[in-house]
Every structure is written in structure tokens, then in C-alpha cells.
C-alpha positions in Angstrom: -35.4 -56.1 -50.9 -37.4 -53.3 -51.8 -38.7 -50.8 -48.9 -41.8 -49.6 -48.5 -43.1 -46.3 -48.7 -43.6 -45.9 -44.9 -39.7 -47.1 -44.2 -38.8 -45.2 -47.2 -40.3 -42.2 -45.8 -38.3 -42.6 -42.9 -35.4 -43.5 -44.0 -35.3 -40.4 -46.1 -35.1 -38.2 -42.8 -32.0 -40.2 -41.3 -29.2 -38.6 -44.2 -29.8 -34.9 -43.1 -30.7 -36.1 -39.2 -27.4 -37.7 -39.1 -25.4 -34.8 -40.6 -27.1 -32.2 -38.0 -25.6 -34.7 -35.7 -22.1 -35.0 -37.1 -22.4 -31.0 -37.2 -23.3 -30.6 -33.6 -20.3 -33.2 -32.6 -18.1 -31.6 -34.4 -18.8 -28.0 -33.3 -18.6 -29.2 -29.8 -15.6 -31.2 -30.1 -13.6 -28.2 -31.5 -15.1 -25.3 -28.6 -13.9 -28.3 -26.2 -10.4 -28.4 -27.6 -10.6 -24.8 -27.8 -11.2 -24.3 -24.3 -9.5 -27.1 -22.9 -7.3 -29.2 -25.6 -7.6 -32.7 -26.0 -8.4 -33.2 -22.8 -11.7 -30.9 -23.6 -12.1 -32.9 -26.8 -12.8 -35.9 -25.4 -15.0 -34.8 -22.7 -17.0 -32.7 -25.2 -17.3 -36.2 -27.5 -18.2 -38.3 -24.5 -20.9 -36.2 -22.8 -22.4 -34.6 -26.0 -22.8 -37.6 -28.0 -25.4 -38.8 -26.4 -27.5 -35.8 -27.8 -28.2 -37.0 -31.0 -28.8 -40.9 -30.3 -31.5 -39.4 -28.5 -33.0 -37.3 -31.1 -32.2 -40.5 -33.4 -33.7 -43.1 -31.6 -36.9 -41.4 -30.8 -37.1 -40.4 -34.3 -36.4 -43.9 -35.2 -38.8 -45.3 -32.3 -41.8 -43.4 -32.7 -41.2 -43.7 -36.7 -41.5 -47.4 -36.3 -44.4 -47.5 -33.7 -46.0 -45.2 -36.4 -45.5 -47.7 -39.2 -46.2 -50.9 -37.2 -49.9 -49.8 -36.0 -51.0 -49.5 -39.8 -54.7 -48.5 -40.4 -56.8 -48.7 -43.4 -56.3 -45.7 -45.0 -54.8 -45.1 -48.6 -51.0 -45.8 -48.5 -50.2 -42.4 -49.3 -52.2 -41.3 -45.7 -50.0 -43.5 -43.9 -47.3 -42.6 -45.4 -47.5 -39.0 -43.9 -49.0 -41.0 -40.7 -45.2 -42.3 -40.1 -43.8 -39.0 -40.9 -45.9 -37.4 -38.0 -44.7 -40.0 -36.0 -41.3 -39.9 -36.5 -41.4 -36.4 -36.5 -43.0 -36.2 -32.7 -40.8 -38.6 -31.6 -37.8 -36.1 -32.5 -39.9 -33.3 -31.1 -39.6 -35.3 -27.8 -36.2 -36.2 -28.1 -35.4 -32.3 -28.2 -37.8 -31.7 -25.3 -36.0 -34.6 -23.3 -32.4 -33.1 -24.5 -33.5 -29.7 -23.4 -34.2 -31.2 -20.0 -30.8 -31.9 -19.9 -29.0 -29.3 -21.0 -31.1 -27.7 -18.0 -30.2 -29.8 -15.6 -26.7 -30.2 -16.9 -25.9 -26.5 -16.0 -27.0 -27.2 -12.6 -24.7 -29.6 -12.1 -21.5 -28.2 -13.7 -21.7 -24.6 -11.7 -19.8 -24.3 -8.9 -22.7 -22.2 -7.1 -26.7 -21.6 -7.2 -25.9 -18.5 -9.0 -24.2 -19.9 -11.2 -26.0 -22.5 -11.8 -29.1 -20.4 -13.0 -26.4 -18.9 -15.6 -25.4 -22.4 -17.2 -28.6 -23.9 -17.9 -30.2 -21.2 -18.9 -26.8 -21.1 -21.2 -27.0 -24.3 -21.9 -30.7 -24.3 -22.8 -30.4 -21.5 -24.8 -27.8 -23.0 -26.9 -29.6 -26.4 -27.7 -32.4 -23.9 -28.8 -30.7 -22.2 -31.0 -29.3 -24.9 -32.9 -32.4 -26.7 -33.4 -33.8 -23.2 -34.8 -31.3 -22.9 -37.2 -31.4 -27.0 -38.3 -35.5 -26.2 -38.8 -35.2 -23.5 -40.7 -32.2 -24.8 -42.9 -34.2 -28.4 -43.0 -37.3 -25.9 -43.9 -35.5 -24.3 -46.4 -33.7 -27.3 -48.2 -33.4 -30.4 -46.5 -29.9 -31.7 -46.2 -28.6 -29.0 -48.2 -30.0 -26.3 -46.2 -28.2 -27.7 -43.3 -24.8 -27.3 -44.7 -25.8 -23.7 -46.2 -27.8 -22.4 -43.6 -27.6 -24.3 -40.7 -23.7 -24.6 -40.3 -23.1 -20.5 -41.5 -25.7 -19.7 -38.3 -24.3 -21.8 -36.2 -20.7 -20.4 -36.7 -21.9 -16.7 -37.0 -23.0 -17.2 -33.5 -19.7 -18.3 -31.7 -17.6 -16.1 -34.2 -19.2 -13.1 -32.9 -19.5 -14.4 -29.1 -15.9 -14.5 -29.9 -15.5 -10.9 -31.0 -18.1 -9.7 -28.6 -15.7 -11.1 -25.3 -12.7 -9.0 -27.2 -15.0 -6.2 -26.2 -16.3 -7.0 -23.1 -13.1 -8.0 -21.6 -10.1 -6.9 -23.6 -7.3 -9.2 -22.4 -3.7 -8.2 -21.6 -1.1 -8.4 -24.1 0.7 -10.9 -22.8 -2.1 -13.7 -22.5 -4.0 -15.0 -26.0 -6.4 -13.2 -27.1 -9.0 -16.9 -26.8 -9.1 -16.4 -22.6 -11.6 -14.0 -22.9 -14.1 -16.2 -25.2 -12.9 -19.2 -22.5 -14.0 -16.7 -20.0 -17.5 -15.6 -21.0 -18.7 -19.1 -22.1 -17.3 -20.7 -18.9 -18.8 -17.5 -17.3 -22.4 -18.6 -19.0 -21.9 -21.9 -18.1 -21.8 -21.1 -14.4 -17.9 -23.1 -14.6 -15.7 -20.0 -14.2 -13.3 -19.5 -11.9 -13.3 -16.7 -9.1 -13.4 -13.3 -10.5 -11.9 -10.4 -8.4 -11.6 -6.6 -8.3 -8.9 -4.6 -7.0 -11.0 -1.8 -4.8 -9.3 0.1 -1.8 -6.1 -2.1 -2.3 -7.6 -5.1 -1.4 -8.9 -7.8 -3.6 -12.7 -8.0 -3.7 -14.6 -11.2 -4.7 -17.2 -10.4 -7.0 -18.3 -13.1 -8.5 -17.9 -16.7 -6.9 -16.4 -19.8 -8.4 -13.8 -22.8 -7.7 -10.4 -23.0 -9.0 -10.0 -26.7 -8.6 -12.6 -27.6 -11.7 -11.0 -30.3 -13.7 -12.3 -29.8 -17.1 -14.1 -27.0 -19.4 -13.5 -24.5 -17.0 -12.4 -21.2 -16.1 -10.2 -18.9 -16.4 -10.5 -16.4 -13.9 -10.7 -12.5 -13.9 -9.1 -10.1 -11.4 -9.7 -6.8 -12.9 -7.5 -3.9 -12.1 -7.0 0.0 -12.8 -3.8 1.5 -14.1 -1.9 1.7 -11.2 -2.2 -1.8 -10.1 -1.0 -5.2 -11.0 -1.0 -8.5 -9.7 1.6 -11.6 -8.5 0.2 -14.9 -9.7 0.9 -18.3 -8.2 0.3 -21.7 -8.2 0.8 -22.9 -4.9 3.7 -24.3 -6.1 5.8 -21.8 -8.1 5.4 -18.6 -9.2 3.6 -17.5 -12.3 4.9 -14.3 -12.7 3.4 -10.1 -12.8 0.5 -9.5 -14.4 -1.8 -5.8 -14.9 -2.8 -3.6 -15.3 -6.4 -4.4 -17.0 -7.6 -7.4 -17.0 -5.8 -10.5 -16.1 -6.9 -13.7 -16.7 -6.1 -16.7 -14.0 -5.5 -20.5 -14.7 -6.6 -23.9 -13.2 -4.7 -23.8 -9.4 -3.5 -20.3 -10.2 -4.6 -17.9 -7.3 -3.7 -14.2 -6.1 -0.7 -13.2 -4.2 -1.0 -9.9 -3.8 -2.0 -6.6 -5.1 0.8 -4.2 -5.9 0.2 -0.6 -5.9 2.0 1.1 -8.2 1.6 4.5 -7.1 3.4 6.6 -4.5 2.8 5.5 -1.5 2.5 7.8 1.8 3.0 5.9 5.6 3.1 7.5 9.0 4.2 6.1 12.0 5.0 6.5 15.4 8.3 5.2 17.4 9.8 5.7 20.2 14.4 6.3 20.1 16.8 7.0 23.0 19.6 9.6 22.7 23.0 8.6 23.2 23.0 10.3 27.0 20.1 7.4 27.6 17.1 9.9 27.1 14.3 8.2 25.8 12.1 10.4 22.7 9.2 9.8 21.4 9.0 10.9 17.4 6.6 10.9 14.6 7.6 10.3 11.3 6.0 10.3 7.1 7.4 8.9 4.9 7.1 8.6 1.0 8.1 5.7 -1.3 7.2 4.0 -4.1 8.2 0.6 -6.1 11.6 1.2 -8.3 10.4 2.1 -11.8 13.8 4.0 -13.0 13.2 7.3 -13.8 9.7 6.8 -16.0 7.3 9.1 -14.7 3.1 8.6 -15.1 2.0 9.5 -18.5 -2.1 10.9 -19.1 -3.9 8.1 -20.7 -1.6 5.1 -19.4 -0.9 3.0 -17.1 1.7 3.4 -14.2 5.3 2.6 -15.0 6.6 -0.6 -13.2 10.0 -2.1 -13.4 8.8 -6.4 -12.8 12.4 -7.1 -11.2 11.8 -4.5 -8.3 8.2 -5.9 -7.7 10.0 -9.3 -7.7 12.3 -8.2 -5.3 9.7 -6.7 -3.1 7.6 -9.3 -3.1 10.3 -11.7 -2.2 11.7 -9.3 0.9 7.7 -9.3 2.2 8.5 -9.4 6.0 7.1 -12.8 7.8 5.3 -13.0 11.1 5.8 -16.2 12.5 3.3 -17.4 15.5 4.3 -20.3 18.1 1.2 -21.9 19.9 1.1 -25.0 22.2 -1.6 -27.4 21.6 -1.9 -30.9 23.0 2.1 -31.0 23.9 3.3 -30.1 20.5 4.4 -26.4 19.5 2.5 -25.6 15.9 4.2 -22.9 14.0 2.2 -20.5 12.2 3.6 -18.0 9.2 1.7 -15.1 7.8 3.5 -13.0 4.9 2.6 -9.1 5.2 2.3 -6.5 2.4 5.4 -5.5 0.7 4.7 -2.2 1.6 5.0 -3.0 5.5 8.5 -3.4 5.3 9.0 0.4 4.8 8.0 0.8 8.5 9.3 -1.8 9.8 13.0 -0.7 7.9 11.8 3.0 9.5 11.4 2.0 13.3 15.5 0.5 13.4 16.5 2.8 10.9 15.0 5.8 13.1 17.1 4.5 16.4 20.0 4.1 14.7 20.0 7.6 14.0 18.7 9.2 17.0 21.3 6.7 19.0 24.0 9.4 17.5 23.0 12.4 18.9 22.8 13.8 23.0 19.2 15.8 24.1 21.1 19.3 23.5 21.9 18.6 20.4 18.8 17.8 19.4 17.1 21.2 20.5 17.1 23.8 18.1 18.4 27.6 19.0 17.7 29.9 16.1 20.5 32.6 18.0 23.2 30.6 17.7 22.4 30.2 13.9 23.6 26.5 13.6 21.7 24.0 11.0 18.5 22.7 12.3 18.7 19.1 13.6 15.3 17.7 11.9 17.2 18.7 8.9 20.4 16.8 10.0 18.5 13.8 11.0 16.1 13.6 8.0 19.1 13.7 5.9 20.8 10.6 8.0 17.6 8.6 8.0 16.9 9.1 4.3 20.8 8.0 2.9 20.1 4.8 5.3 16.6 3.8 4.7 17.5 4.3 0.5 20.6 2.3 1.4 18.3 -0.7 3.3 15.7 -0.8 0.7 17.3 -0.5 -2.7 17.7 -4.4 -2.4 14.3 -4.7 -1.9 13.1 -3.0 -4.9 11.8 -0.1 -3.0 12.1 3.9 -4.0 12.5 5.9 -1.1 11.4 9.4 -2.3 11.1 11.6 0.7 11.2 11.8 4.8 9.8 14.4 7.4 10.9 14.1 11.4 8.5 15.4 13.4 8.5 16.9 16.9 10.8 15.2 19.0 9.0 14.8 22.6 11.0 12.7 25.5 8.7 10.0 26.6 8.8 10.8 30.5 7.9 15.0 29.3 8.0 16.2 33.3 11.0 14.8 34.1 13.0 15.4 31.6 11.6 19.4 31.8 12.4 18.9 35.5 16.1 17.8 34.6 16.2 20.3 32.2 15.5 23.2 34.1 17.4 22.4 37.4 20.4 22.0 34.9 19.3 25.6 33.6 18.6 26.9 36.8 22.8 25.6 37.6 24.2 27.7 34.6 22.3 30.7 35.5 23.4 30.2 39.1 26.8 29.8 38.1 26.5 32.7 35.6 25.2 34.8 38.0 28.1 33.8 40.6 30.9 34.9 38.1 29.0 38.0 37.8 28.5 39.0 41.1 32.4 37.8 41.9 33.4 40.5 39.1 31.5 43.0 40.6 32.5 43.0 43.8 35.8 42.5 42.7 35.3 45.9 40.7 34.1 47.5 43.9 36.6 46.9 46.1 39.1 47.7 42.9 37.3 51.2 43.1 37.7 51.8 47.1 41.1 50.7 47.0 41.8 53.2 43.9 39.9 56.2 45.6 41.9 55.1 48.8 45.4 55.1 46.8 44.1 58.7 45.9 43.2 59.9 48.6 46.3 59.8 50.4 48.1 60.8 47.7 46.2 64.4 47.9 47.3 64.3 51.2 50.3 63.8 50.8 50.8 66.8 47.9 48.6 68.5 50.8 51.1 67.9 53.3 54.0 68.2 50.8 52.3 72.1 50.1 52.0 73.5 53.2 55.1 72.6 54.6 56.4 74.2 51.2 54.4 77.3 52.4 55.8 77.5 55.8 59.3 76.3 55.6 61.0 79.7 56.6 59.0 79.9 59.5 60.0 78.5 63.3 59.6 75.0 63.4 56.8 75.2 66.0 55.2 77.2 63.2 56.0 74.7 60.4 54.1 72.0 62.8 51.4 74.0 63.7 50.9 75.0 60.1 50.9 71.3 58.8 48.4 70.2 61.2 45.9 72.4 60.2 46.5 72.2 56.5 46.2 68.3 57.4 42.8 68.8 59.3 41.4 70.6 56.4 42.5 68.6 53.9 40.7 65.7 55.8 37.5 68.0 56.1 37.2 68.6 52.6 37.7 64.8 51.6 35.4 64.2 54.2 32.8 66.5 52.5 32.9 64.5 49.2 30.0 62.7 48.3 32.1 59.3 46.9 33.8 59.7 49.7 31.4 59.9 52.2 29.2 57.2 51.3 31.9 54.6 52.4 32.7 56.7 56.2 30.7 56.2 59.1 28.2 58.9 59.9 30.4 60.7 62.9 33.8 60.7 61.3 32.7 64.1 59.4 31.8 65.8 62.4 35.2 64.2 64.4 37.4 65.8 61.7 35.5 69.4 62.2 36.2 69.6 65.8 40.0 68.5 65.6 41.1 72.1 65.6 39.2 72.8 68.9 40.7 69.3 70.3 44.4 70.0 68.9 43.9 73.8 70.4 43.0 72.9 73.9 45.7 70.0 74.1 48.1 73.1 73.5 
């Protein structure tokens, strides 16, 4: 049966309708499977399909209504009449998809900021293709759809794929598609989180949820060159990622940052010698993560070595936490940066040296010209703390003792000084003993020598006087003996050590002998 001119009229419009709809399918179907595989696919074919029975069955609709309320106007009038029709009931069916492309975005985002992102996005998009399908339908009907239409629509997404290359250029190691999955999940207000590495810490900049099912994601955690990140899954781990821009995946969250450059700790801790005095020590120490020999290079990033980041990760010391509640003990773990474990190596490391050496020998005497004991101990704590860590994945580069201070100050000074104040005393003693030991060395000597002169005295004048009487001889000897006494008397070393009458005794012996006679 032949159609009219009305139906044919709209029945003409359904060919190039129904190819705009096959193109817009198709083009979502593939940035679903893009994005998400099969599983993408078929949620892009089930929620999108919709779109153009709309468009169709208004266009169909108000075509109809157009040609079923006929009027009495020349065929060819309502002809065009059913053409309006049909043409403002696909006007409304883009208005009414437009409403829900809107409110779409709202629902898909995974906050109110995000929201705003993905329907404007979303909106934005449908517009865009229905610009393109009027002008190619402008242009040439059906086959302005295929020339003009389809080369717009792919221009756009081609370079929205380029232009994500630029805006975030991936790592090497992930495909090259997570960016373009990342700014159109971004515009749809469906990413998930995106962090920043600022301070050492990972900042949240913009919010999302890791747990969307479908057509979401991936993540960002962006990161200079002398940082990378751990990635896991809850479950197992994903593996080292940085520097630049690292993408994350569905479940796939942030261990860790690692800092790849030197790192720089001081810390205070307390040591007892091994006579049981306790000290009280600062220390700094610097270490890095085990990159070989590779030094930093202008203009890239910082060498790493992934099997001593493992390996420091993995050592990351563990606090555990036992609380009662309700009768039951509940057990709590927290993990602590990698970097921790330095200073917590440092405190036992640092008693185990100190533990080999007495107070004395820790105080330094530039007069006896022995080796300073900082340097001693430095050297001991660095073999040992580079022997403890090299498991661990850990550099150690370089150590610095500080003062060592005894923790009770006053008493120990205290001990110290009456043990001083001893040696000095003793010291002293042994001098004093040698001194007096030398003095009475020197009477004793000048006593010997004395009598000796008096004896040659003697010895001469009976020399003198031996051909004399012997009345004579005694006489003479006497006096020669009194003399000799007088003059020793008069001697200043010799008088010091007589008492103050003897000199005058001796000079009146003659008168004493002489009257006795």
C-alpha cells in the first residue's frame, strides 16, 4: 500500500535519525570498553540506549499527532505541517535527554563537587553531538552524517585523547589510555581520589571513592622527582610506582610515600657506661634508601633501587596497642614510616656501644695525645648500624656523637672531683714523703760531715803538738776542739738547725775548761 505524502515525509527522516542513533551507540559502546572492557560495554549499551528511543519516539509521536489532526489546507501545507511536528517532537526529545544527561552526572559523582563537573560534562557532550548531527543533517542529510557528523565527533575524543597526554603525562610503566580514563572520569565527577605528595605526606586534593563499580577512575597521586609511591590493594601488593604521575586502580590505595633523597634525623637517648654511669647523648644521623652507587643527575629524577624500597617497606617497625573493652583485650597495629626504623636501630645500637667503654675513657685529654673517643665511638656505631640496616634496604651514610653529659650532672661532678681531690692528695703525700725524706738525707749528710772536719781537726792538732808534754798535747786538743766547734757553730747551714744558746755555750767553753783547771 502506497503512503501518503505526510507518512512519507516522515518516514524519510527515520533512515538518517536511525544512523545518528547507531553512531552515538556505537561511539559510546567503544569509550565504555575503552574505559572499562566489556564490562563498560555493556553498561554504556544499557544506559545509553535509551537516548535515541527517546529522540525516536517523540519524533515518531508528535509526527503522527501532526498527521492525524489534518486541516484543510493544500496537501503540500500539511505536508510541511507533519514535518514541524515531527521536528518539535525531536526538539523535545533532546531537551528531555539533556535533562538527563544533567541529572545523570549528579548521580554518578561521588561528591557535590563533582557532581557539578559531570553534568555539566555530560550536558556538554549531548550538545555537542546534536551540533554536529544538525549541521551534517543541514549540510547533506544522511550523508552529511557519515561525512561530517562522525569526522566531528571523532576529532573531538581524538584530541581529548592527546590533550590528557599533555595534561597528565603518564609513567612509563602504565598505558598511555589512563590519562584519557582519567580526565573523562575526572569530567564526569566518577574519578577516583587524587593526591599530592607535599611535605612528605600525602595531601588529598581532589575527593573521590575508590570502591565505584563501573566507568570509573583511575586515580592520580602526583609526585616530584624524588618521590615514589607503594601501591596496594588491601590484599596484595601492587608494586613501586614514581616519580611523576601515577595512576591508581579500582581498590588500589596508598601505602606510603618514599623519599628518595638523603634523609637527615636527630635524636636524643640516654646509654650507661660499663662502670654503671648513666649518659645522656645526642646524636645525627644521615641515611638514605640503597640506590648502589648512582648519584642524582640535573634534569632527572632520583635514583632508586625497587628491591631496597621493598625491603624497607617490609622491615617498617609495628606498634602494637592492647586495650580492654567489655572483658575482651582488642589488639591494635599501626605500621610506622620506613624511615623510623633508623632511630629506632640508633637508640640500641647507641647502648651497645657506650656499654663498652668506663666514664674515663670517655673524657677526652688533648695532653696525653690519645684518639678522641667521639671519633672511636662514631666509628663503632656506624660499622654496626650499616651492619643492622643493610637488610633493610637502608644506606647509612654518615654519624656525629654529640656531647656526652651523665644524666645525674652534680653527682657525677661530685664523684668526680672527690676522686680528683684523692689523687692529688695522694700525689701530694708522695711528694711531701720525698721531701722530707731529702731533708733529713741532707742533715744526716751535713752531720756525717761535720764530724768528719772534726775529726781531721782533732787529727791536726794533735799532729801539731805531738812533741810536746802530754798535758800540753791535751790542752792543745781541747782548744783546737772548742774552736773547731765555734766555727761550725758560726755557719749559717749549720746554725739554722742548733738551738739559739748552743753558739754562745761553745764561746764560753774556754773560760769554763780554764777555771775547772
Amino acid at each position: 500500500m502506497a503512503l501518503t505524502p505526510e507518512l512519507t515525509a516522515l518516514v524519510d527522516g527515520l533512515p538518517e535519525l536511525l544512523a545518528l542513533s547507531a553512531l552515538l551507540v556505537l561511539g559510546a559502546v567503544l569509550l565504555g570498553y575503552l574505559s572499562d572492557k566489556w564490562t563498560g560495554a555493556f553498561y554504556i549499551l544499557s544506559s545509553v540506549s535509551i537516548v535515541p528511543l527517546i529522540c525516536l519516539a517523540c519524533y515518531v509521536i508528535f509526527g503522527t499527532i501532526g498527521y492525524v489532526f489534518k486541516s484543510q489546507a493544500q496537501p503540500i501545507v500539511h505536508t510541511e505541517r507533519v514535518k514541524n511536528w515531527a521536528a518539535g517532537g525531536l526538539v523535545l526529545g533532546i531537551v528531555v535527554t539533556a535533562g538527563l544527561a544533567y541529572g545523570t552526572g549528579k548521580t554518578w559523582s561521588t561528591s557535590e563537587q563533582g557532581g557539578k563537573r559531570g553534568s555539566w560534562f555530560l550536558l556538554g557532550v549531548w550538545l555537542h553531538f546534536c551540533l554536529t548531527a544538525w549541521i551534517g543533517h543541514r549540510a547533506a542529510g544522511l550523508l552529511g552524517a557519515l561525512t561530517i557528523t562522525l569526522p566531528a565527533v571523532a576529532v573531538f575524543w581524538i584530541a581529548l585523547f592527546f590533550l590528557s597526554q599533555v595534561i597528565l603525562p603518564p609513567d612509563p610503566a602504565q598505558r598511555a589510555g589512563m590519562a584519557f580514563r582519567s580526565l573523562a572520569t575526572f569530567s564526569c565527577g566518577r574519578n577516583y581520589p587524587y593526591h599530592r605528595i607535599e611535605n612528605r605526606e600525602l595531601v588529598t586534593r581532589v575527593p573521590g571513592s575508590k570502591a565505584k563499580p563501573v566507568l570509573a577512575g583511575p586515580g592520580i597521586v602526583l609526585t616530584g622527582p624524588d618521590h615514589v609511591v607503594a601501591i596496594s590493594s588491601g590484599v596484595e601488593f601492587k608494586g613501586i610506582r614514581g616519580p611523576g604521575t601515577v595512576f591508581t586502580e579500582k581498590f588500589e590505595s596508598i601505602i606510603e610515600p618514599v623519599d628518595l633523597r638523603t634523609q637527615q634525623r636527630m635524636f636524643e637517648t640516654e646509654a650507661t657506661t660499663r662502670d654503671g654511669i648513666h649518659m645522656h647523648l645526642s646524636t645525627i644521623g644521615y641515611f638514605q634508601l640503597d640506590a648502589g652507587d648512582r648519584q642524582p643527575c640535573p634534569g632527572e629524577a632520583f635514583p632508586r633501587r625497587t628491591s631496597s624500597i621493598y625491603r624497607a617497606l617490609h622491615a617498617r617497625p609495628m606498634d602494637i596497642v592492647r586495650r580492654e573493652e567489655d572483658g575482651e583485650t582488642i589488639e591494635t597495629r599501626n605500621l610506622r614510616r620506613w624511615d623510623e626504623l633508623y632511630e629506632i636501630t640508633a637508640a640500641h645500637v647507641t647502648r651497645d656501644v657506650i656499654e663498652q667503654f668506663r666514664l674515663d675513657e670517655l673524657l677526652y685529654d688533648p695532653e696525653k695525645g690519645s684518639e678522641d673517643p667521639r671519633a672511636t665511638i662514631n666509628k663503632l656505631f656506624e660499622q654496626q648500624m650499616t651492619q643492622e640496616l643493610r637488610e633493610a634496604g637502608i644506606k647509612v651514610l654518615k654519624v656525629d656523637v654529640g656531647n656526652l653529659m651523665p644524666v645525674k650532672r652534680e653527682a657525677v661532678f661530685e664523684r668526680r672531683i672527690l676522686h680528683w681531690q684523692a689523687q692529688w692528695q695522694r700525689k701530694m703525700l708522695e711528694k711531701l714523703g720525698i721531701a722530707e725524706a731529702d731533708v733529713e738525707r741532707i742533715k744526716l749528710e751535713a752531720q756525717a760531715d761535720a764530724q768528719i772536719e772534726m775529726i781531721h781537726t782533732i787529727g791536726d792538732a794533735i799532729t801539731e803538738v805531738s812533741d810536746t808534754g802530754r798535758e800540753t798535747v791535751v790542752h792543745s786538743v781541747i782548744l783546737r776542739f772548742i774552736n773547731s766547734l765555734d766555727e761550725m757553730a758560726a755557719r749559717p747551714e749549720v746554725k739554722v738547725h742548733l738551738p739559739p744558746e748552743v753558739p754562745q755555750v761553745v764561746r764560753n767553753l774556754p773560760y769554763i775548761i780554764g777555771r775547772a783547771e
